[in-house]
C-alpha positions as CSV (number, residue, x, y, z in Angstrom):
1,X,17.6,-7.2,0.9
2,X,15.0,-5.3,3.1
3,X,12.8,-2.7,1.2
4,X,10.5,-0.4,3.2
5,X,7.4,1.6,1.6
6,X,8.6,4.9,3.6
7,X,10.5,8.0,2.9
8,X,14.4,8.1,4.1
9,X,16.8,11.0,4.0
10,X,19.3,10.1,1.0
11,X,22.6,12.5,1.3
12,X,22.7,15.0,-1.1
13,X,19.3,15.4,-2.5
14,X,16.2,17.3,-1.7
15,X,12.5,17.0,-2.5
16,X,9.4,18.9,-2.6
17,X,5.7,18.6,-4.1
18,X,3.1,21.1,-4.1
19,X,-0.1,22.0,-5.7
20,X,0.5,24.1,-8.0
21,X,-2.9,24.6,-9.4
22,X,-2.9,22.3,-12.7
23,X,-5.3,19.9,-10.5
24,X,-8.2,21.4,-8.3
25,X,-6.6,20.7,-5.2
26,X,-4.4,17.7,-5.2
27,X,-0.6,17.8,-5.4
28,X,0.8,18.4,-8.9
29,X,4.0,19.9,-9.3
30,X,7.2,17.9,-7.7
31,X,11.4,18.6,-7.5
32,X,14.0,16.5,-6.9
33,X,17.2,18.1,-6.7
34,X,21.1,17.6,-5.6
35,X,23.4,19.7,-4.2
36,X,25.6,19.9,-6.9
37,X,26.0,17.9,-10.1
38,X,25.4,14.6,-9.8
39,X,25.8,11.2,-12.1
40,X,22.4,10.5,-13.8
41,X,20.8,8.2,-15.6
42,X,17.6,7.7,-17.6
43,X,15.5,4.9,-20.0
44,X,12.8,6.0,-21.8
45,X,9.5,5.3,-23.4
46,X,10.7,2.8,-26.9
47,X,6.9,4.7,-28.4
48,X,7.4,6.7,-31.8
49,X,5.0,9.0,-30.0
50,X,6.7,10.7,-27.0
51,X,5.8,13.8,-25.2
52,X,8.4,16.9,-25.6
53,X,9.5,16.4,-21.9
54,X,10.8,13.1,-23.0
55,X,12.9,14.9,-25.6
56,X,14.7,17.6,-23.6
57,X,15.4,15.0,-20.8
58,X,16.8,12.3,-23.3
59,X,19.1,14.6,-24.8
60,X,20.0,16.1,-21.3
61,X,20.9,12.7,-20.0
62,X,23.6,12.5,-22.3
63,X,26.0,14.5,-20.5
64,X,25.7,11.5,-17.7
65,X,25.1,14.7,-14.8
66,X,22.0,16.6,-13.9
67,X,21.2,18.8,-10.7
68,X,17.7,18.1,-10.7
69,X,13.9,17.0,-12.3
70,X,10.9,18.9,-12.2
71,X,7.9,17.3,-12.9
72,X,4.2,18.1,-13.4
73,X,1.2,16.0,-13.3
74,X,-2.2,16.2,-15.2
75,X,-1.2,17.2,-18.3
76,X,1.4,15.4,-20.0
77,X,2.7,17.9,-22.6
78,X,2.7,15.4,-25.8
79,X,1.1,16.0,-29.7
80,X,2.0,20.4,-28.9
81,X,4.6,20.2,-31.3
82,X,7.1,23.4,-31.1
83,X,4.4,24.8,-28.2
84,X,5.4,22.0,-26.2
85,X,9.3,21.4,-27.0
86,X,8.8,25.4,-25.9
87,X,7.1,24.6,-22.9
88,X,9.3,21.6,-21.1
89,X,12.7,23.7,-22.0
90,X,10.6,27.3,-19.6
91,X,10.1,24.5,-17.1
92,X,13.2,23.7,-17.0
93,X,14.4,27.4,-16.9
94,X,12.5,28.5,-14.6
95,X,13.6,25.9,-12.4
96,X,17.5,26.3,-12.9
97,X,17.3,29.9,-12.3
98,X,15.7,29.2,-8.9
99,X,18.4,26.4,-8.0
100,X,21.5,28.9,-9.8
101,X,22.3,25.6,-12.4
102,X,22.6,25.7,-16.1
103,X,19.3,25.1,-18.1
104,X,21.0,21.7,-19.5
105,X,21.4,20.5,-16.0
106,X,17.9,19.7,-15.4
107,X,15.6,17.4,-16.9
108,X,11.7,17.4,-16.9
109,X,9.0,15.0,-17.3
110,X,5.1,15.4,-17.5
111,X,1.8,13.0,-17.1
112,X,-1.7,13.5,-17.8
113,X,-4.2,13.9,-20.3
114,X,-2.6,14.1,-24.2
115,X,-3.0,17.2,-26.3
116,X,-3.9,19.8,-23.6
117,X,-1.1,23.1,-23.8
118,X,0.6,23.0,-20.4
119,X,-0.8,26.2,-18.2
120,X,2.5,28.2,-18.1
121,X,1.0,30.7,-16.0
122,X,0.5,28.2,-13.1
123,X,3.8,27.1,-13.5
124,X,5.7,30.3,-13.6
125,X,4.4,30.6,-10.5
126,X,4.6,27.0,-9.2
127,X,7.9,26.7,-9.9
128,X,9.7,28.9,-7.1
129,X,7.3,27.6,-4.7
130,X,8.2,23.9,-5.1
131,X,12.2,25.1,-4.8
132,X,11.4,27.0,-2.0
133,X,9.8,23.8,-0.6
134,X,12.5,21.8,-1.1
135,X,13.6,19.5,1.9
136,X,15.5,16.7,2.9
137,X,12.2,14.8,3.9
138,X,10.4,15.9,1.0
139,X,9.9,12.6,-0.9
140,X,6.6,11.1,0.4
141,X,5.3,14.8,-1.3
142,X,7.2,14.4,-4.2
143,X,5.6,11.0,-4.6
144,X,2.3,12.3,-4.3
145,X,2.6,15.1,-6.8
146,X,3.3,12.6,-9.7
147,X,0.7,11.0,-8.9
148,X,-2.3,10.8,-12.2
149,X,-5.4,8.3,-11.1
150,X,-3.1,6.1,-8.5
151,X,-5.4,5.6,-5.8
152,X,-2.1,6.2,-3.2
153,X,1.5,7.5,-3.8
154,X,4.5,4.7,-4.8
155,X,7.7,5.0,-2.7
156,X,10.3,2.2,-1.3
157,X,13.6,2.6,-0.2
158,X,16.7,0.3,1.2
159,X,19.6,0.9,3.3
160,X,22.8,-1.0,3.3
161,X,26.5,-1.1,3.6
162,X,29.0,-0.4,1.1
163,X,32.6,-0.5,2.1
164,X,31.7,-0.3,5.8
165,X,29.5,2.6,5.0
166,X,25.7,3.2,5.1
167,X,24.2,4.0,1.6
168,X,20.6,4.7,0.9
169,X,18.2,3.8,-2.3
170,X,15.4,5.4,-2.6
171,X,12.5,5.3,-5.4
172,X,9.0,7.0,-6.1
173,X,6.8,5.9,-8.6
174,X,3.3,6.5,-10.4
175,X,1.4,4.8,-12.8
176,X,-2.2,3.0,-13.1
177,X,-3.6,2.9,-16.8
178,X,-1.2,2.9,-19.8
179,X,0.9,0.7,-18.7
180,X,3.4,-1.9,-20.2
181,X,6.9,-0.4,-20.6
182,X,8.8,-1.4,-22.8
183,X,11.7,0.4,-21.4
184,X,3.7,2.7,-18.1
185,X,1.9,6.4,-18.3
186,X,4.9,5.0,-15.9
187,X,7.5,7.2,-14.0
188,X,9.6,6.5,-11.5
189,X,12.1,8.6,-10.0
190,X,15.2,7.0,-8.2
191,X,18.2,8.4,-5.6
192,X,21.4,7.1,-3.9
193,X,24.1,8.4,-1.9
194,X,26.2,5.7,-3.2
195,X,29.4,6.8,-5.7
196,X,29.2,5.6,-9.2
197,X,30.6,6.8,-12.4
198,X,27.5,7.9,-15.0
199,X,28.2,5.2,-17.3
200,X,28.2,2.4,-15.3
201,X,25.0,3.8,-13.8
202,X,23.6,4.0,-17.0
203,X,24.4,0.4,-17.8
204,X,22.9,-1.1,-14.5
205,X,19.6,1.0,-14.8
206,X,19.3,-0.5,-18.5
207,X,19.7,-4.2,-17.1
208,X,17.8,-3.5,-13.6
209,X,14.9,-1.5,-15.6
210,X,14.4,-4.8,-18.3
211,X,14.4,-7.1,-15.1
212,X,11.8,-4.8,-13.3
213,X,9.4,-1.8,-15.1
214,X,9.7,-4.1,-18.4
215,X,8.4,-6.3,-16.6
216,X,4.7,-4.6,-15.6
217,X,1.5,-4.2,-17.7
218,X,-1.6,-3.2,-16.5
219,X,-3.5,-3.0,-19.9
220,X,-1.1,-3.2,-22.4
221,X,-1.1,0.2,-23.5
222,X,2.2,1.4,-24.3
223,X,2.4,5.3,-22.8
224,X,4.1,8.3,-24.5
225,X,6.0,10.2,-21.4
226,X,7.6,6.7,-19.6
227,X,10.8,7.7,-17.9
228,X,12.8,6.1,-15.2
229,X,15.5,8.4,-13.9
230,X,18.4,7.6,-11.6
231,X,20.8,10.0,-9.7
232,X,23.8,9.1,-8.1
233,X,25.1,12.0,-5.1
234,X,28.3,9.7,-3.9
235,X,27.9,11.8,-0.7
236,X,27.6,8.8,1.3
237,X,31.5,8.5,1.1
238,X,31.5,4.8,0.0
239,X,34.0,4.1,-2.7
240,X,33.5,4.5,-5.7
241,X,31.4,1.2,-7.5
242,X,33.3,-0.2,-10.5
243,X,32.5,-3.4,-12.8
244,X,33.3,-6.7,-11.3
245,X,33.2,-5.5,-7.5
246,X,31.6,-7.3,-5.1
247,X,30.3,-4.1,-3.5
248,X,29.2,-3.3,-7.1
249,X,26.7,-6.0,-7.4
250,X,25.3,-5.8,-4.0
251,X,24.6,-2.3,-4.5
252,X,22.7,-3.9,-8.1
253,X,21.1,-5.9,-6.0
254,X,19.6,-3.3,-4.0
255,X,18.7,-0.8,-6.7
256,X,16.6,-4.2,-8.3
257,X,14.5,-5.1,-5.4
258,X,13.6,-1.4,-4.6
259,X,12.3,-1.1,-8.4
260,X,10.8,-4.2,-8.3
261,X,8.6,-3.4,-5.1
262,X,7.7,-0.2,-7.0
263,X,6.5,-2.3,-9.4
264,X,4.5,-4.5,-7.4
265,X,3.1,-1.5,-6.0
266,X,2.3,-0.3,-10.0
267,X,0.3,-3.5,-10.7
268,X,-1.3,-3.7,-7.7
269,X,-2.9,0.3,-8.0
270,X,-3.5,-0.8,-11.5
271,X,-6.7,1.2,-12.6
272,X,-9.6,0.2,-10.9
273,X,-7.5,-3.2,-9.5
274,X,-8.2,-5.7,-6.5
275,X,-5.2,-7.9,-6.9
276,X,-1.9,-8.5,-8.2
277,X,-1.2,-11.0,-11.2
278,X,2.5,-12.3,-11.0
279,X,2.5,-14.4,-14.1
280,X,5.6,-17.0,-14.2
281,X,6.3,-18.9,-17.3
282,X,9.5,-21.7,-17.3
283,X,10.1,-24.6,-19.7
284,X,9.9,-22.2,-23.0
285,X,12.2,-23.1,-25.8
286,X,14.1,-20.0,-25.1
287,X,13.7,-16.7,-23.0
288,X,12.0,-14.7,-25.8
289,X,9.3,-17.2,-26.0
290,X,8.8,-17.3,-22.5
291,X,8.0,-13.4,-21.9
292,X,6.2,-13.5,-25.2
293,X,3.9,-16.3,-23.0
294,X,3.8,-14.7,-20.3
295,X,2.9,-11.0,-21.6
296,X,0.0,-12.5,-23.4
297,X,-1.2,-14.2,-20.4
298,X,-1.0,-10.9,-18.3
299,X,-2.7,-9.3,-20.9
300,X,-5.0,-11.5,-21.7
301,X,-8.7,-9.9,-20.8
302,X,-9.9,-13.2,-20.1
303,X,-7.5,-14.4,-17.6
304,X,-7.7,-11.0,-16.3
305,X,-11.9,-11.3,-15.6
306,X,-11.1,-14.5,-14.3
307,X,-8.7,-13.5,-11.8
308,X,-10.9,-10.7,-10.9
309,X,-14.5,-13.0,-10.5
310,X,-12.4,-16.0,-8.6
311,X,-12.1,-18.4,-11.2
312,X,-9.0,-20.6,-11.9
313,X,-10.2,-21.4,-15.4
314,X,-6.4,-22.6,-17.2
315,X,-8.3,-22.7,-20.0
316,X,-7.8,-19.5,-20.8
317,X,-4.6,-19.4,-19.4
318,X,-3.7,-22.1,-22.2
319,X,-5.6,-20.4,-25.1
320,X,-3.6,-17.4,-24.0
321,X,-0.1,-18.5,-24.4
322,X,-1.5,-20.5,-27.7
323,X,-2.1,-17.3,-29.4
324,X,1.1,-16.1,-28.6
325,X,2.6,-18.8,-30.8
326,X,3.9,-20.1,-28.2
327,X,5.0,-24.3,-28.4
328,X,3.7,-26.7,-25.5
329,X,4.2,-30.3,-25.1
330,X,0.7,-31.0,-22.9
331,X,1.9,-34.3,-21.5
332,X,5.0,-32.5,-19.9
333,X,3.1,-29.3,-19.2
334,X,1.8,-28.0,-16.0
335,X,-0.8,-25.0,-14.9
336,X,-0.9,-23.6,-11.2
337,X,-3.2,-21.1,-10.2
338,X,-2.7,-19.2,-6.9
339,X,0.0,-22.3,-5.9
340,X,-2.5,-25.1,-6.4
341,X,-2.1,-27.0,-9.9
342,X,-5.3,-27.3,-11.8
343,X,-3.8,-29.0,-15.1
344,X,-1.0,-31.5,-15.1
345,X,0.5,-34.1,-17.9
346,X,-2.6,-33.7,-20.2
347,X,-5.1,-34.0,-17.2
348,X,-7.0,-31.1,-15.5
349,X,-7.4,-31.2,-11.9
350,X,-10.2,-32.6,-10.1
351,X,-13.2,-30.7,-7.7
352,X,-11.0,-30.4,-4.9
353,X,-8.2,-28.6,-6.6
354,X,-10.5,-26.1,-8.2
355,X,-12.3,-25.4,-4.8
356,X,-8.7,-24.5,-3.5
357,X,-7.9,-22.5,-6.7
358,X,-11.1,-20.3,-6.0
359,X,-10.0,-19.7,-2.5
360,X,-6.5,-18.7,-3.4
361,X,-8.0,-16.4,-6.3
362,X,-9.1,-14.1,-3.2
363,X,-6.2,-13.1,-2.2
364,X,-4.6,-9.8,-2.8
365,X,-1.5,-11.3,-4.9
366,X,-2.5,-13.9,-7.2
367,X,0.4,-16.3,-8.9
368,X,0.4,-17.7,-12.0
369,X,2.4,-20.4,-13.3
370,X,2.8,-22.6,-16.3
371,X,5.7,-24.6,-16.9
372,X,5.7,-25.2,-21.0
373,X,7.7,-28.7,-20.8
374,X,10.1,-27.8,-23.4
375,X,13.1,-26.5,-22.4
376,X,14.5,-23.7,-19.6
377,X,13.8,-20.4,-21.4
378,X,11.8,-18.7,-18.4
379,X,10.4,-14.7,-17.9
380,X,8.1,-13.3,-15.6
381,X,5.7,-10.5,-15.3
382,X,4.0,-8.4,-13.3
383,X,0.3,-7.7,-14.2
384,X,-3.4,-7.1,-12.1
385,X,-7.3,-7.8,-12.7
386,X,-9.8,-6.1,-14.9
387,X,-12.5,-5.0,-13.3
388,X,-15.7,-2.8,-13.6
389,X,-13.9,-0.1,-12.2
390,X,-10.9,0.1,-15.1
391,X,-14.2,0.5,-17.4
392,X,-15.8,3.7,-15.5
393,X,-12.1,5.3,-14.5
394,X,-11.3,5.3,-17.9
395,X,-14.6,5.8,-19.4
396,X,-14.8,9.1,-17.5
397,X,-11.0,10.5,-17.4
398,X,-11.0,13.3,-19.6
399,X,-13.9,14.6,-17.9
């Protein structure tokens, strides 16, 4: 299914971001809203340390409809205890009273630096101005105003048929440092004009969200505000998607490739990266053991300076996986780097092999690919390099 990185209409919903004046100049406040109630769906951050937007909008979700999220960047609202539970429920106040909704109908979500009090005055104020903003093509500024040290905004969107009828997905995402959900900081915010009841939505976000954001780490860091939110209009007028439809799982089909290009957009504006990592690991002994390979290779700092300065050492790749725990049979196993195979059966590739290695490694999207030789348990993950840059950006980010 065709994904574009572009903004679309998507019937039903609105968007707007601003600056609101958290940041110095750039974009900070966003709001994405519907028309009327609409069927909703969220997964959140699995950390035991989660910011008080995550609360409120976890117990919102519940009720399976929202009218809206407003979300600020630059200071993620997490560690101010009551001040901050205090703080996301005005948010979300202020913004009901401007779209005549119920408090409870929308949710909220903040990123930035931990431990800082949100700056309610800016917000009171910010708050009318990105609801007065609000527009059918307001997504691409939306996308921005999430955005934390992204070096560009993350949107992608699909359009398909559904019952005869055009239907729309469309998703914005940010995230560069922090990242490895185990659903990154990583949000990502998601419309459709397709009908669907909320549970069912709720159920395919849970298995498209472990195929896709589960399956990204930049550094490993596990981040206390993740959220991935879905919202359902139905004003498309396509029927209504029900388990065990045909229509149903092309629609699933849809929803996964536009997260998954999110996500290749994620690892690729990984802080301070140059290229994207897509680690693949097959012949494990079972599933678990393959994504417990493969996450250790994407995070291994070795393989990711390796990646970064050109070389196709598998060694590392090997010692990577190894200290995962992770079983091999070496005479059945096989390592490819950027498509060409530098280890094989026991053997490691000659001259020639590693010359072509080093010239794949310069390309923008690096694969990586080790078949373990003991079975058919497979998993892959999305990852990127480690470079000086990552050191400096987050060296100097608080300041």
């Amino acid at each position: 299914m065709k994904v574009q990185r572009r903004s679309r209409r998507v019937a039903g919903f609105r968007a707007a971001g601003i600056h609101a004046g958290i940041k110095a100049s750039a974009r900070d406040l966003a709001l994405i809203a519907s028309d009327e109630p609409v069927a909703t769906a969220a997964v959140f951050t699995r950390s035991t340390v989660v910011g008080a937007p995550v609360e409120i909008s976890r117990e919102r979700v519940a009720a399976g409809r929202s009218r809206g999220i407003v979300v600020n960047s630059g200071i993620s609202n997490v560690a101010m205890g009551q001040r901050g539970l205090r703080d996301a429920r005005t948010m979300t106040a202020l913004t009901a009273r401007e779209l005549a909704c119920g408090e409870e109908e929308v949710l909220v979500a903040s990123t930035g630096v931990i431990g800082e009090p949100l700056p309610m005055g800016i917000l009171r104020k910010g708050i009318p101005r990105v609801v007065e903003a609000l527009s059918p093509d307001g997504f691409a500024d939306a996308a921005e105003a999430i955005r934390t040290t992204d070096t560009h905004a993350k949107i992608a969107s699909t359009r398909f048929r559904l019952d005869g009828v055009p239907v729309t997905i469309l998703g914005i995402a940010k995230g560069s440092g922090m990242i490895e959900p185990n659903m990154a900081t990583m949000l990502s915010f998601l419309v459709t004009d397709a009908s669907i009841a909320p549970r069912s939505l709720q159920r395919m976000l849970g298995r498209v969200a472990d195929a896709t954001y589960n399956r990204l780490t930049v550094d490993g860091e596990g981040s206390t505000s993740d959220t991935v939110v879905l919202m359902a209009s139905g004003a498309a007028g396509s029927g209504t998607l029900r388990a065990g439809r045909p229509e149903t799982r092309r629609f699933e089909t849809g929803l996964r490739a536009v997260c998954e290009d999110l996500v290749r957009q994620l690892a690729r504006d990984g802080e301070g990266a140059t290229k994207l990592m897509v680690v693949d690991v097959t012949g494990a002994r079972s599933a678990a053991e393959a994504d417990r390979a493969a996450r250790r290779i994407a995070n291994s700092m070795l393989v990711k300076t390796a990646v970064f300065g050109g070389d196709p050492n598998w060694g590392r790749i090997v010692q990577a996986f190894g200290a995962a725990r992770v079983a091999w049979a070496p005479d059945r196993s096989r390592v490819r780097v950027g498509g060409v195979t530098v280890f094989s059966r026991g053997r490691s590739a000659g001259p020639a092999a590693r010359k072509r290695a080093e010239r794949a490694l310069r390309a923008e999207e690096v694969a990586i690919e080790v078949d373990l030789g003991r079975g058919s348990g497979r998993a892959r993950i999305f990852s990127c390099d480690l470079t000086y840059e990552y050191v400096r950006i987050n060296a100097e980010y608080t300041t």
